[in-house]
Residue, then its C-alpha position, 0 to 999 in steps of 0.5 A: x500500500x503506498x498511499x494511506x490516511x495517517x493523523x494529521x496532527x495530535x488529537x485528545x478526546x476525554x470520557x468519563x466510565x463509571x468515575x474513572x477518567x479515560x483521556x485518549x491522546x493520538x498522533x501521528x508517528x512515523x517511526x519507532x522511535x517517534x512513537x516512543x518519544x510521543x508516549x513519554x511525552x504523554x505519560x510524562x505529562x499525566x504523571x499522577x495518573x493512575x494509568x498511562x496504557x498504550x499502543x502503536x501502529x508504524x507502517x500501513x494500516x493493519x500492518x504487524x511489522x512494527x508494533x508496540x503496547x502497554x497496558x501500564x499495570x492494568x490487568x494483563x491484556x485489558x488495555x494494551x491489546x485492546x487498543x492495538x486491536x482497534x488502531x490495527x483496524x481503524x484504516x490509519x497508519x503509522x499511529x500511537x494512542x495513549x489512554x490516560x487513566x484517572x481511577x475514580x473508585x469503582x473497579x470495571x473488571x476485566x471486561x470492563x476494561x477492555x470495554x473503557x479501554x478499546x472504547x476510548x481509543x475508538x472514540x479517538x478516532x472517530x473524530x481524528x483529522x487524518x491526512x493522506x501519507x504519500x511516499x515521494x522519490x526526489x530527483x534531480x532533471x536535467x533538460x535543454x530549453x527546448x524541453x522545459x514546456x513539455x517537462x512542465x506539463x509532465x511534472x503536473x501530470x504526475x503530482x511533482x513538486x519542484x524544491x528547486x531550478x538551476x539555468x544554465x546551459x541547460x534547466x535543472x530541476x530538483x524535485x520530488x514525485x509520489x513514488x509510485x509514479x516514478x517509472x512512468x514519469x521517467x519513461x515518459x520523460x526519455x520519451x520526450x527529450x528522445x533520451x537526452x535527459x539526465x535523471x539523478x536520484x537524489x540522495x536522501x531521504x524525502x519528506x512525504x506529501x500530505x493533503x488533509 
């Protein structure tokens, strides 16, 4: 899957269940170690909280190759699982939510656990602002002038963004494309200048694109 809806920011929602509070956060973390440092910044805020469980999902959605819970000394398997079972089906990738627990004197058991806990992140996503996730190549184009105009309506054509332009003899272009346009848009390219354009990957990584 190359394209996929991701938060597109941090989101809080809040719910009381039988005196306890349960305060979801959720945001957008593209990397292990980016969902690690958003569920310390979040435990660390509600450090008198009774609970601070969670989960993460990096990668697309539904995707199991980088995960992570917690369930923060709740009964094992009532607040972790659940929460990962939810974002592992909520059609967002490369996602971490913590639920935050303020116990209010009434013990849920277990399946009221799982309920509060599951729940709380299900009621964070209903309402979560989401962005599409689009892994882009970046390249450096090299082209006569004679090119420039075809060029032009190429790049439009295949959503690319242009980070910068050089003249000289010739017009170079550093720009970026959804990845998965990149062998149509460098055929199509050779096509048109008969071959004559130069096409360098750039290296490094490039940052996605997102529309809300």
């Amino acid at each position: 899957m190359s394209r996929y809806a991701i938060p597109a920011g941090r989101h809080r929602v809040e719910q009381e269940i039988r005196g306890s509070r349960f305060i979801a956060t959720v945001a957008h973390t593209p990397t292990v170690e980016a969902a690690r440092a958003f569920i310390a910044e979040v435990s660390a805020e509600f450090a008198d909280a009774t609970h601070n469980c969670w989960a993460y999902v990096v990668g697309p959605p539904g995707s199991t190759a980088q995960i992570g819970m917690s369930d923060d000394g709740e009964p094992h398997g009532t607040a972790g699982r659940p929460m990962l079972n939810v974002l592992l089906h909520a059609g967002i990738g490369d996602v971490s939510a913590v639920v935050t627990r303020y116990f209010g004197g009434t013990k849920l058991g277990t399946g009221g656990l799982v309920r509060a806990y599951s729940g709380t992140v299900h009621h964070a996503l209903e309402t979560l602002p989401t962005r599409e996730h689009v892994p882009r190549a970046g390249l450096v184009v090299t082209v006569d002038y004679a090119a420039v105009g075809g060029v032009q309506r190429l790049l439009a054509e295949h959503e690319a963004e242009i980070e910068g332009e050089t003249y000289g003899a010739d017009v170079a272009y550093r720009l970026w494309l959804p990845r998965e346009r990149l062998e149509t848009f460098t055929a199509q390219l050779r096509d048109l200048t008969h071959g004559r354009a130069a096409i360098e990957p750039v290296d490094r990584e490039v940052p996605d694109a997102g529309a809300a």
